[in-house]
Z-matrix of the N, CA and C atoms (Angstrom, degrees):
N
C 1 1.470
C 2 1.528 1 111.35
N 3 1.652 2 118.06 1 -42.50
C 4 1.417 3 119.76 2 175.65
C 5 1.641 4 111.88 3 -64.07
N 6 0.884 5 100.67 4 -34.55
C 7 1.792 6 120.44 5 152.96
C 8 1.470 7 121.17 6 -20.40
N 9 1.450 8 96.41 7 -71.56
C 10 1.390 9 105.21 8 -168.65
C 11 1.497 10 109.41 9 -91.98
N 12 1.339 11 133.69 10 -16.29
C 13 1.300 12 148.62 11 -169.05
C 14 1.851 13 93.35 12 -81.97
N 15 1.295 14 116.50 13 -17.63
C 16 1.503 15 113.59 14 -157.11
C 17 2.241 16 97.82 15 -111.17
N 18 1.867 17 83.79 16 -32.44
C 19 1.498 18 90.19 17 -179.68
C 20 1.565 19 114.67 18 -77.29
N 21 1.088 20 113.75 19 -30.51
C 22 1.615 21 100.22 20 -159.66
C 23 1.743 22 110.10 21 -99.90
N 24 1.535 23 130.05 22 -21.45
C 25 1.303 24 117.66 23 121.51
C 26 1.556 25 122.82 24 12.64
N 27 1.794 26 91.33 25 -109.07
C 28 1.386 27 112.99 26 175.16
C 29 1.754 28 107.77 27 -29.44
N 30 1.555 29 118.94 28 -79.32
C 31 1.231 30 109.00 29 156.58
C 32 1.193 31 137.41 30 26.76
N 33 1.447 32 104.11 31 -94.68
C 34 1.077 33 122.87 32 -152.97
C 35 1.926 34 100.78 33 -88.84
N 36 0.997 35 116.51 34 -28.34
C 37 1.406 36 123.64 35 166.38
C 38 1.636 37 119.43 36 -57.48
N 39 1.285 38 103.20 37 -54.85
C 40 1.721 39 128.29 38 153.31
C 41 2.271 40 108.67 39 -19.17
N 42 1.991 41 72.83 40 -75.18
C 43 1.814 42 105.22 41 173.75
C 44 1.692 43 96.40 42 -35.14
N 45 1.253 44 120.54 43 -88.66
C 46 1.474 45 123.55 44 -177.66
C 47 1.471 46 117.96 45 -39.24
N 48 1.104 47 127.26 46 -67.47
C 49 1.054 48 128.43 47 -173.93
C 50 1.549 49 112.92 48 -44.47
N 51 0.919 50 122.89 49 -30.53
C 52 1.481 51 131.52 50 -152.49
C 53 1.920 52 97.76 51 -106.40
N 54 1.342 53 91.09 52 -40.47
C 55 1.710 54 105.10 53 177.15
C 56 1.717 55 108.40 54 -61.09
N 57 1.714 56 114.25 55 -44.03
C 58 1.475 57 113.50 56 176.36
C 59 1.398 58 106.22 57 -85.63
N 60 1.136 59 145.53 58 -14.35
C 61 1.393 60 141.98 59 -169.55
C 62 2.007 61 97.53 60 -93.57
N 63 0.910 62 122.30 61 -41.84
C 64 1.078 63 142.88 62 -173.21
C 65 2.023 64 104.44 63 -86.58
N 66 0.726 65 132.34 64 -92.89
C 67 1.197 66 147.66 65 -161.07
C 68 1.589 67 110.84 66 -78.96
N 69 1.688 68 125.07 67 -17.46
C 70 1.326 69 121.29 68 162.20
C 71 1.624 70 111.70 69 -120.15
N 72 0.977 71 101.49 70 -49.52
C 73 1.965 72 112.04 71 -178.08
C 74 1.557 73 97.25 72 -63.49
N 75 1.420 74 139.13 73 -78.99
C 76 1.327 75 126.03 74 -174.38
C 77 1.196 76 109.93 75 -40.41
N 78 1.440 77 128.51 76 -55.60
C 79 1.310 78 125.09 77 -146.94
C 80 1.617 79 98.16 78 -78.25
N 81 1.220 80 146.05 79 -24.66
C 82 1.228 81 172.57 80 -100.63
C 83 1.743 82 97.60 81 -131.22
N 84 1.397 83 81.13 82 -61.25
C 85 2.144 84 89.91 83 -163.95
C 86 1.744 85 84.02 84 -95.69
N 87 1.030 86 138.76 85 -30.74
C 88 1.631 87 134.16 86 165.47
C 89 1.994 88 107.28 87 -35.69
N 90 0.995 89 94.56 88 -70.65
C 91 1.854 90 136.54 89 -175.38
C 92 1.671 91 102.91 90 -34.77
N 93 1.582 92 102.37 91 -60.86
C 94 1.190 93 126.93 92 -163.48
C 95 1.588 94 110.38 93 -85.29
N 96 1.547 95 110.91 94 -38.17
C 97 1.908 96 115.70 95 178.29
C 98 1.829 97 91.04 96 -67.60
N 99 1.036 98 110.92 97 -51.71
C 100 1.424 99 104.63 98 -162.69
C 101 2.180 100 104.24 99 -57.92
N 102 0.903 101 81.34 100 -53.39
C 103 1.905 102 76.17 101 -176.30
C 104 1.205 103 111.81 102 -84.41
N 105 1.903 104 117.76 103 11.57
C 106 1.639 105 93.71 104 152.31
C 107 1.618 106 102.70 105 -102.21
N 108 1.097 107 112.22 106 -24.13
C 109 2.046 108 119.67 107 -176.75
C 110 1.560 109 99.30 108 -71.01
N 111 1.108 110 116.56 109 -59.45
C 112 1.646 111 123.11 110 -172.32
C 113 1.220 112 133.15 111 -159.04
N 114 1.669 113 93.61 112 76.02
C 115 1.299 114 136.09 113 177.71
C 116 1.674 115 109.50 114 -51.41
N 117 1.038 116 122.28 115 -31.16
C 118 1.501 117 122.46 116 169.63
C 119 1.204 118 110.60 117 -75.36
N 120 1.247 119 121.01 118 -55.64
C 121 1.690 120 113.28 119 -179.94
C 122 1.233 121 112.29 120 -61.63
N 123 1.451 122 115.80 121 -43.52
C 124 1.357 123 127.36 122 -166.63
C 125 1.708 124 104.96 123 -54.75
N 126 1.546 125 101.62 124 -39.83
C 127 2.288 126 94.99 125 166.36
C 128 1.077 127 126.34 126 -75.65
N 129 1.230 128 120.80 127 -20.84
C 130 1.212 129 120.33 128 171.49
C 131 1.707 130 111.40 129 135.40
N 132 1.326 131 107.80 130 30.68
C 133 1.338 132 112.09 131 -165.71
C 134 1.437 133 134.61 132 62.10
N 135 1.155 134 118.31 133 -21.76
C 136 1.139 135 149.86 134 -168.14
C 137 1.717 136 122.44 135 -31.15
N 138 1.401 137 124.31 136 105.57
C 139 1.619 138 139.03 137 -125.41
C 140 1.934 139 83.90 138 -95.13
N 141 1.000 140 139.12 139 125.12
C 142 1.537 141 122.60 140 -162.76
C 143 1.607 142 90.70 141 -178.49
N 144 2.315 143 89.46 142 109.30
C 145 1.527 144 86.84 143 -176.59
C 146 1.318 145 88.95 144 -129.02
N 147 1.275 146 129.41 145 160.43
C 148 1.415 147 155.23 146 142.40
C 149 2.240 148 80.16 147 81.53
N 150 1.007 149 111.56 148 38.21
C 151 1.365 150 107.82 149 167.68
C 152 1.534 151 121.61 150 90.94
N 153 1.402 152 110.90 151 -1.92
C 154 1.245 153 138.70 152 -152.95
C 155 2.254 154 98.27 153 -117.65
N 156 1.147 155 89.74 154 120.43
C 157 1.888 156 79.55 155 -176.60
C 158 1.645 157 91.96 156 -117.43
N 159 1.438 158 102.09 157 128.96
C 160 1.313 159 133.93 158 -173.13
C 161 1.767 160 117.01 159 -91.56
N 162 1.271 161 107.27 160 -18.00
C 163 1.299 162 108.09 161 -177.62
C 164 1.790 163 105.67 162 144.43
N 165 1.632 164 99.37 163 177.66
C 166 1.721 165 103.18 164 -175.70
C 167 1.850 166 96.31 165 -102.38
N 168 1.446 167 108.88 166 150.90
C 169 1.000 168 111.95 167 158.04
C 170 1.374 169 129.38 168 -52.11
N 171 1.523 170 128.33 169 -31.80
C 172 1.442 171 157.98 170 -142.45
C 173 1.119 172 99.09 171 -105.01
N 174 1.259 173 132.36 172 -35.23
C 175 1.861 174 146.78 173 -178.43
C 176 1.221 175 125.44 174 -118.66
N 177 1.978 176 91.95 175 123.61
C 178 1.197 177 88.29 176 -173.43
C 179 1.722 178 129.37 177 -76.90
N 180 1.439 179 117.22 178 167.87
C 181 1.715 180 99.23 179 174.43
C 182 1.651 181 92.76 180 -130.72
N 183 1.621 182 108.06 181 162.95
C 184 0.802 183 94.64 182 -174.36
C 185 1.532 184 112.57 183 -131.53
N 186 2.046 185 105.36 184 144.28
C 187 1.396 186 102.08 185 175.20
C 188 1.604 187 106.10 186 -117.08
N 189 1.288 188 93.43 187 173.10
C 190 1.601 189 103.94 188 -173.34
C 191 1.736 190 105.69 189 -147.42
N 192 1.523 191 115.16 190 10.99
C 193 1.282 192 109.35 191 -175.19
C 194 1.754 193 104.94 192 -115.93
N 195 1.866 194 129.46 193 153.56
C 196 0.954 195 117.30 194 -128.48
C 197 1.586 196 95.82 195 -96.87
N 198 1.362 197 118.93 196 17.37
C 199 1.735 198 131.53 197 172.26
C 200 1.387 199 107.15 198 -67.58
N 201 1.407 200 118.26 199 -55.59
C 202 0.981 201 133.14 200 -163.77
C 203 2.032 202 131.80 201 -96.79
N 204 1.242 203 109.67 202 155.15
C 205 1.187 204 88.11 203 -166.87
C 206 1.622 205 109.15 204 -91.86
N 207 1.351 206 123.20 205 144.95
C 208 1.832 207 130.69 206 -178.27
C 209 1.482 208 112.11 207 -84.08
N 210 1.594 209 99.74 208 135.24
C 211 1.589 210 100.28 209 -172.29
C 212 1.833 211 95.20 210 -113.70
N 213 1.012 212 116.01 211 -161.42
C 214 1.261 213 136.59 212 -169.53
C 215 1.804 214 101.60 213 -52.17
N 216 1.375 215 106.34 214 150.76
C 217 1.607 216 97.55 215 153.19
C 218 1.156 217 145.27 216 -56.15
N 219 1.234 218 140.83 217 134.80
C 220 1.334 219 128.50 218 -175.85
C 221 1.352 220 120.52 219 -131.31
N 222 1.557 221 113.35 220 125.27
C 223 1.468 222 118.62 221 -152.74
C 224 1.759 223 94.91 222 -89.99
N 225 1.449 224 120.07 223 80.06
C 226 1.398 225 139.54 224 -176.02
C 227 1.700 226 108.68 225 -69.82
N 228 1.595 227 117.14 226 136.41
C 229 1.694 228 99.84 227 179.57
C 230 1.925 229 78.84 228 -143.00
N 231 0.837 230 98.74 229 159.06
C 232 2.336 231 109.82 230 172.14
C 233 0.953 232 78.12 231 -173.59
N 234 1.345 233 136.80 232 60.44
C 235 1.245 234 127.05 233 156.73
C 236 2.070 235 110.02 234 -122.66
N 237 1.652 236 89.66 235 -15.01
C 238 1.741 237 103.06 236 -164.21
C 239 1.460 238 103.89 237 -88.30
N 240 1.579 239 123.36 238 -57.26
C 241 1.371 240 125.15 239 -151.00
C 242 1.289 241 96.29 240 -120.80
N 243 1.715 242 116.94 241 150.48
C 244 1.643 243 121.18 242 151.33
C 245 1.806 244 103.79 243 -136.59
N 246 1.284 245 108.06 244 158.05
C 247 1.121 246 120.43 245 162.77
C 248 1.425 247 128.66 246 -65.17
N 249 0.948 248 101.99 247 174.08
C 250 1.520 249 114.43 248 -177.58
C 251 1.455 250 125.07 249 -55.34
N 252 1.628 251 102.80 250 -10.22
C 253 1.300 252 109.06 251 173.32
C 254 1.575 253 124.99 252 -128.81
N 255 1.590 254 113.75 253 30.92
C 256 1.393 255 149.31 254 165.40
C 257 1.635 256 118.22 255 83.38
N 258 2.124 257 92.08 256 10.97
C 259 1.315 258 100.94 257 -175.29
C 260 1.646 259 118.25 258 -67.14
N 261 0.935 260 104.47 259 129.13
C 262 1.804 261 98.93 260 166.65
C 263 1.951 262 125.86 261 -53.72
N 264 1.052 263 114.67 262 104.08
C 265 1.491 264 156.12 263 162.85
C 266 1.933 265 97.27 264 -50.03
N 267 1.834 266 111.82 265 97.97
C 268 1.144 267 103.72 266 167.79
C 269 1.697 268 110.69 267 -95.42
N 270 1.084 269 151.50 268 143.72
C 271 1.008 270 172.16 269 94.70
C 272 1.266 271 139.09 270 -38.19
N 273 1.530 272 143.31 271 137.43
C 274 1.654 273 136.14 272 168.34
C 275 1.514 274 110.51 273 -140.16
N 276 1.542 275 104.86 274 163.16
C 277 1.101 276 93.89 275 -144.44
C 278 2.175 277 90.01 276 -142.27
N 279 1.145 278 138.16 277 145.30
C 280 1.394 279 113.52 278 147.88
C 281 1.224 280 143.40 279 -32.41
N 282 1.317 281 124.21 280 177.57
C 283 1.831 282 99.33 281 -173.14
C 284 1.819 283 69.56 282 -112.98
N 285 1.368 284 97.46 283 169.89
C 286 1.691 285 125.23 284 176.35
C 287 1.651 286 114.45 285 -104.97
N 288 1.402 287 98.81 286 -22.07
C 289 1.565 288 99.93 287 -178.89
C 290 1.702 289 118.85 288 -55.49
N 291 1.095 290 106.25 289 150.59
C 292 1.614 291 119.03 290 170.70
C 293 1.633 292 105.70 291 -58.89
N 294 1.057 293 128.84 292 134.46
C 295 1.550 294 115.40 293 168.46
C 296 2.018 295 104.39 294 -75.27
N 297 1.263 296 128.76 295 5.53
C 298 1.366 297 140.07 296 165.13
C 299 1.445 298 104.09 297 -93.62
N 300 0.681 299 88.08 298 -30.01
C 301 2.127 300 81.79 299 175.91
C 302 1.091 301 117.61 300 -43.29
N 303 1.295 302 124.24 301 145.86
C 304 1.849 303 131.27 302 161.95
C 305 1.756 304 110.96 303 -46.62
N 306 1.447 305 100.69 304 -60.60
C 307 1.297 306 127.67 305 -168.35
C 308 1.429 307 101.35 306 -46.90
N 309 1.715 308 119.82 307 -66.90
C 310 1.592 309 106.24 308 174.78
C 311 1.278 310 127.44 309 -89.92
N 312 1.145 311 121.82 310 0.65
C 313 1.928 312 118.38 311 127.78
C 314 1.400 313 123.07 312 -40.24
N 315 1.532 314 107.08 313 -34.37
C 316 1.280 315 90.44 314 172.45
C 317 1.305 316 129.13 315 -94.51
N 318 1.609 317 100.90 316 -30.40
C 319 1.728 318 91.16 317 161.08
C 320 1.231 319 139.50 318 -90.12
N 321 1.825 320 119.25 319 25.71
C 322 1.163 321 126.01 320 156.78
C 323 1.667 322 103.32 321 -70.30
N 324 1.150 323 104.00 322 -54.78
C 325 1.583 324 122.93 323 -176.27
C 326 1.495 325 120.63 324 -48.50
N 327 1.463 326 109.21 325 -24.55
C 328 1.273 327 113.92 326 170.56
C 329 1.783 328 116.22 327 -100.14
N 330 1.298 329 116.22 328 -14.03
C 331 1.344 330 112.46 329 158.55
C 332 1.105 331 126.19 330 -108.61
N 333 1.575 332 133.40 331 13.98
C 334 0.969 333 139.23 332 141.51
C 335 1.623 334 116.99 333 -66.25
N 336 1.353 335 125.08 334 -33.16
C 337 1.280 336 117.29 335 156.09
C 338 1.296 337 120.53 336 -107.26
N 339 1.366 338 124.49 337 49.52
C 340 1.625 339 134.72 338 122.67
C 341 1.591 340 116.49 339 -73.73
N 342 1.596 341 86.91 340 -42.53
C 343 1.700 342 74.87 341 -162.14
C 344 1.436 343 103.47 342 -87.94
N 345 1.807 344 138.23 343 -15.81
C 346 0.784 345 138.83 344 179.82
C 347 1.698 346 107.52 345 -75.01
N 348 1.548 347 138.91 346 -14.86
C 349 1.029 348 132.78 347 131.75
C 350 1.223 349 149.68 348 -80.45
N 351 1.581 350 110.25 349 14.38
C 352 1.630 351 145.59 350 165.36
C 353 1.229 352 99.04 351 -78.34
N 354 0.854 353 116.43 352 -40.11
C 355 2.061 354 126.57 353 -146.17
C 356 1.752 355 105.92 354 -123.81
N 357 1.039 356 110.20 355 37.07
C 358 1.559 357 83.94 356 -164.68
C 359 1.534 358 114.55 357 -76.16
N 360 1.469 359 123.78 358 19.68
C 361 1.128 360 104.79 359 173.47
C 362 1.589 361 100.09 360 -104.93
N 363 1.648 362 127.61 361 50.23
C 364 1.644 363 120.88 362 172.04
C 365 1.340 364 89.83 363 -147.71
N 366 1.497 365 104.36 364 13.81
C 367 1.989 366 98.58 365 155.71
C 368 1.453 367 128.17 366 -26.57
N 369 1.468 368 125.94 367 -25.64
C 370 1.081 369 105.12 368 -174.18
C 371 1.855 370 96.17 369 -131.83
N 372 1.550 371 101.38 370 29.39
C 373 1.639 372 87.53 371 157.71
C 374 1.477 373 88.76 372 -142.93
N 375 1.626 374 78.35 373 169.77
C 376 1.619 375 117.56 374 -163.90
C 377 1.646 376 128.61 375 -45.97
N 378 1.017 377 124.58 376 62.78
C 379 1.788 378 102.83 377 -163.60
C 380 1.666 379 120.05 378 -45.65
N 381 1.737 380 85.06 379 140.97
C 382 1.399 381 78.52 380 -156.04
C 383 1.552 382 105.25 381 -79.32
N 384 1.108 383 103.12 382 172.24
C 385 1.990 384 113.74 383 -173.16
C 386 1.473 385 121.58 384 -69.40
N 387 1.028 386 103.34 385 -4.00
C 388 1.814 387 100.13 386 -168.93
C 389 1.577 388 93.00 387 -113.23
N 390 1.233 389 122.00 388 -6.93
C 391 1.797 390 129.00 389 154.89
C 392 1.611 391 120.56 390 -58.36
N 393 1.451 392 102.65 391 -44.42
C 394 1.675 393 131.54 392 179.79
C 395 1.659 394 114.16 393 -92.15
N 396 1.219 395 120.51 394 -13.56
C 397 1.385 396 118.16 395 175.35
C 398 1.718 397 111.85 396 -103.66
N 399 1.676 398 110.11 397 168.29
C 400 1.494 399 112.38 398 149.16
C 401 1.632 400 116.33 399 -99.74
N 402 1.282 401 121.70 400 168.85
C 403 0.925 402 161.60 401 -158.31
C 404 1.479 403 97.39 402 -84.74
N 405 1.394 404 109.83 403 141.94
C 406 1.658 405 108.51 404 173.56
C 407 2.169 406 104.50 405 -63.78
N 408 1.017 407 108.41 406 -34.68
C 409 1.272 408 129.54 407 -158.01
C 410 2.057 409 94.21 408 -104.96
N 411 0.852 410 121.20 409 -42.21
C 412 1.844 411 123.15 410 -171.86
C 413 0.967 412 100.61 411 62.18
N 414 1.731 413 136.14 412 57.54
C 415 1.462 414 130.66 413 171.07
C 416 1.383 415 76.75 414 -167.56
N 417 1.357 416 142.52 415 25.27
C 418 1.677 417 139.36 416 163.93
C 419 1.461 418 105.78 417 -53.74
N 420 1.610 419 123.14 418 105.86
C 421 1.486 420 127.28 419 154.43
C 422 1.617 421 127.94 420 -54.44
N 423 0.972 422 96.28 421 -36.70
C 424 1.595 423 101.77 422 174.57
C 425 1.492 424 134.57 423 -99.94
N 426 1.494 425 134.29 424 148.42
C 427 1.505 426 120.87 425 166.61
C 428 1.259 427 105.05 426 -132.24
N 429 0.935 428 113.18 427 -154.85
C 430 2.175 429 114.87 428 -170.46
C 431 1.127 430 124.11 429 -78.63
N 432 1.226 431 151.03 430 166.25
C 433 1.756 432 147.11 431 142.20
C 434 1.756 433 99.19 432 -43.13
N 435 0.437 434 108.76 433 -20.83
C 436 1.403 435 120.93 434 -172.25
C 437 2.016 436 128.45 435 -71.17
N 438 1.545 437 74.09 436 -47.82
C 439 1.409 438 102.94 437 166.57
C 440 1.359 439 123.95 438 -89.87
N 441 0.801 440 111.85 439 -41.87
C 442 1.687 441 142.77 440 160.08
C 443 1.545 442 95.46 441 -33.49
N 444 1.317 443 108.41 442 -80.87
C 445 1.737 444 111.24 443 -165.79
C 446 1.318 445 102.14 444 -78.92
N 447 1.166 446 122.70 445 -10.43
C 448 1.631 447 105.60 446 158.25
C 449 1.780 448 127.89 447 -57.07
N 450 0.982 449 93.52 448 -22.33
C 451 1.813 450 112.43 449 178.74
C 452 1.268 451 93.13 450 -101.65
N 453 1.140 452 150.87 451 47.97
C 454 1.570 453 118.61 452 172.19
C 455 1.463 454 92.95 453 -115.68
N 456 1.270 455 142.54 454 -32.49
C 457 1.701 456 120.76 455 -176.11
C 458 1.353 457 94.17 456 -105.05
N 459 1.275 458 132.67 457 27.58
C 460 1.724 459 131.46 458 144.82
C 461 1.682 460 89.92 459 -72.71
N 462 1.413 461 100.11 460 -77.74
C 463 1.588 462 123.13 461 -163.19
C 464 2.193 463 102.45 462 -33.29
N 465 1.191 464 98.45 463 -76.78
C 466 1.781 465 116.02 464 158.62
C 467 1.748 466 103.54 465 -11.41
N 468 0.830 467 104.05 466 -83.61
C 469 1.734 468 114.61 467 -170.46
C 470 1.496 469 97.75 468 -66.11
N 471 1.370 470 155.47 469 -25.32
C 472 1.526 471 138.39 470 -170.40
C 473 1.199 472 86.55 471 -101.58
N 474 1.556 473 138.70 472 -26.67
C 475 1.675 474 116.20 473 -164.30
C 476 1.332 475 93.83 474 -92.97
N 477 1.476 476 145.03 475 -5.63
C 478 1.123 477 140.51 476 -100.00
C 479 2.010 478 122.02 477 -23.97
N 480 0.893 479 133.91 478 100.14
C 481 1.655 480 155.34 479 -56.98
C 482 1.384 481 103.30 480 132.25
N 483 1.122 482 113.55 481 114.93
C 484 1.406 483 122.40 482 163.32
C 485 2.001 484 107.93 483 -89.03
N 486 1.725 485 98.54 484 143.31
C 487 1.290 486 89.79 485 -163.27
C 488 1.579 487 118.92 486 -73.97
N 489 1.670 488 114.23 487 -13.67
C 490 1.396 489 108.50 488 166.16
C 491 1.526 490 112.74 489 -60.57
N 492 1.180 491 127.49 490 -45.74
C 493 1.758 492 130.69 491 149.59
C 494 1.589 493 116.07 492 -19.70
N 495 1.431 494 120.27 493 -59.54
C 496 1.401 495 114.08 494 161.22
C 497 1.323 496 128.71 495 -63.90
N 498 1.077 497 116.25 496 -46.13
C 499 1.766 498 120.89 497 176.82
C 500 1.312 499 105.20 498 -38.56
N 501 1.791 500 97.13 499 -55.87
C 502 1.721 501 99.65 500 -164.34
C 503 1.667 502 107.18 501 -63.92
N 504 1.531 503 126.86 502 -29.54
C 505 1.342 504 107.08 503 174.96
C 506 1.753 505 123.29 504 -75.38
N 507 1.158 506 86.50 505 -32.73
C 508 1.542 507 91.90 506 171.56
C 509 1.574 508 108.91 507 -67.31
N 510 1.288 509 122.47 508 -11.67
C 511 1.748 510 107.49 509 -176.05
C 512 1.726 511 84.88 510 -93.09
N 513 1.378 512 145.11 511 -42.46
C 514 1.062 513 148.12 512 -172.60
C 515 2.056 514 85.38 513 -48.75
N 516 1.109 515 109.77 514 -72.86
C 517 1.490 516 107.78 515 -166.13
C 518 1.373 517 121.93 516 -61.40
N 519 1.201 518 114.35 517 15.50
C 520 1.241 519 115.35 518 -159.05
C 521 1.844 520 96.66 519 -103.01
N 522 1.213 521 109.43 520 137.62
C 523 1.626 522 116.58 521 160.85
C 524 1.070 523 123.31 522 -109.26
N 525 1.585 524 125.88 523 134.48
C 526 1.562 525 138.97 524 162.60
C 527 1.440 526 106.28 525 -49.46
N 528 1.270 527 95.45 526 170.53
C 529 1.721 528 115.06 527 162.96
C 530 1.340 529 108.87 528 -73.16
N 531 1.312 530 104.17 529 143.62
C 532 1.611 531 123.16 530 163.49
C 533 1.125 532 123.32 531 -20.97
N 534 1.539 533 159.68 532 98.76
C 535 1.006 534 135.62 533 -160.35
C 536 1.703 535 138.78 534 40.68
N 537 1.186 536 109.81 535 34.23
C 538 0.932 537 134.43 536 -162.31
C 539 1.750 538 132.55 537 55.96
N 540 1.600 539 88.79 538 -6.39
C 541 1.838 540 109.45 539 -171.52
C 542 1.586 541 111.74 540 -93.92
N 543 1.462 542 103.72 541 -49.93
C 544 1.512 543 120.01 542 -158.52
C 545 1.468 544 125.37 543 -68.12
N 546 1.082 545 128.06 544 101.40
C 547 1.601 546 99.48 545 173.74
C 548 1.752 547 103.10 546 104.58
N 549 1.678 548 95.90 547 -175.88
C 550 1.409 549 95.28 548 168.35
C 551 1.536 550 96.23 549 -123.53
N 552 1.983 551 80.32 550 -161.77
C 553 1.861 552 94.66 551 -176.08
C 554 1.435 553 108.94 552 -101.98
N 555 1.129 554 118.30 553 121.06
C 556 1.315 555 132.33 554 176.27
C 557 1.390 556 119.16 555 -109.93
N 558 1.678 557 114.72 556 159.78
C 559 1.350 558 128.72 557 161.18
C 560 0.997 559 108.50 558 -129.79
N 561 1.780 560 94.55 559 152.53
C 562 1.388 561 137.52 560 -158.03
C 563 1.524 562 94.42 561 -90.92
N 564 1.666 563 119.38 562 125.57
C 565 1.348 564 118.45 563 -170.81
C 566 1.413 565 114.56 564 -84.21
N 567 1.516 566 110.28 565 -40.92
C 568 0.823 567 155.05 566 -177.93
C 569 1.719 568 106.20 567 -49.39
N 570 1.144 569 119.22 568 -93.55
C 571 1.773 570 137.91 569 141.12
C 572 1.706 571 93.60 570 -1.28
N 573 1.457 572 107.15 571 -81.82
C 574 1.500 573 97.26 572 -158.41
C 575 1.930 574 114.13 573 -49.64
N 576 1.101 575 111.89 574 -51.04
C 577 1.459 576 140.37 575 174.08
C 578 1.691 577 100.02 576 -31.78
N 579 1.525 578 113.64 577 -67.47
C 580 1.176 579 104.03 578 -168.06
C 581 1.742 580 111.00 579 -87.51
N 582 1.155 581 109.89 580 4.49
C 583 1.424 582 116.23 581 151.06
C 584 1.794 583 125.87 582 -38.24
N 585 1.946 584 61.77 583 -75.00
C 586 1.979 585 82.85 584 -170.53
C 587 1.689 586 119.12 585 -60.83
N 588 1.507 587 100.50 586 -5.61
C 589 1.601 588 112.65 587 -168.76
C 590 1.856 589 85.59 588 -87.66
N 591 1.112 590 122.72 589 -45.95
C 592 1.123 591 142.62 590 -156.42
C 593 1.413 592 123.02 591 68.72
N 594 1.127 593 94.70 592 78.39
C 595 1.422 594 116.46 593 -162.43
C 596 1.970 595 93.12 594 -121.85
N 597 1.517 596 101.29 595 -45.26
C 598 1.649 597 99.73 596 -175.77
C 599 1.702 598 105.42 597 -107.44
N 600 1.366 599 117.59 598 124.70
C 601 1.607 600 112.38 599 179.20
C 602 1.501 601 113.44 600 -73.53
């Protein structure tokens, strides 16, 4: 009993100390380095012109009409959650399927001929794969150079737009590798899109 009268004291002093060093002081000078070093990332990336916020760099959105340029699949549900005020809650999610499955054989097969009747002037090249897949995450902002210029004389002819006009926004949207090592080069779907709206200069 003198035991425990002597231990839980200590304890609980321990408890605090560790609770404000931990749970207010880290999080505190964490909180604060980030929004003076990188105050943009640190909100959330968040694309916001003339006062108006358009979306995150980090998330993807998605189009399907022939103005605009198409990013990755996105496994979309507003069918699960609402808020507190009975609004519908969109969400995405990875797909679960086997890439051996029937099922996503078949829906490669069916968006490979969307976009191969989106595009018909790359009839005789390859669409690229990250057009036809999801995302580890299904909120992927970016897809390839690759993919990118697969849309560009779709994109050209609906904006009417010459396609060196597209290239050049898409090279504007385009990101390097990580430190020049990491990763690949990607574009921002997102970026290009509100370009062509002219929404981003």
């Amino acid at each position: 009993m003198n035991t425990l009268k002597k231990i839980l004291p200590r304890a609980a002093v321990i408890f605090l100390i560790f609770t404000l060093l931990c749970g207010v002081v880290y999080t505190a000078v964490v909180t604060g380095a980030a929004q003076l070093i990188f105050p943009h990332q640190a909100n959330g990336s968040i694309i916001e012109v003339d006062g108006k916020r358009y979306g995150s760099e980090l998330l993807g959105q998605q189009y399907t009409d022939d103005a605009h340029m198409w990013g990755r699949i996105m496994n979309i549900d507003v069918s699960t959650y609402r808020d507190q005020d009975g609004k519908t809650l969109m969400y995405a999610s990875p797909s679960n399927l086997s890439p051996a499955s029937e099922e996503y054989g078949e829906l490669v097969a069916e968006r490979v001929e969307k976009l191969r009747a989106a595009n018909p002037d790359e009839a005789n090249t390859a669409v690229p794969v990250d057009l036809v897949t999801c995302s580890g995450s299904g909120l992927d902002p970016h897809i390839s150079p690759a993919a990118a210029e697969y849309q560009v004389s779709r994109l050209a002819r609906a904006n009417q737009m010459t396609e060196d006009d597209i290239r050049a926004i898409i090279d504007r949207c385009t990101e390097g590798r990580f430190l020049g090592l990491f990763g690949e080069e990607t574009v921002n779907v997102l970026k290009v899109n509100l370009m062509l709206d002219g929404i981003l200069k």
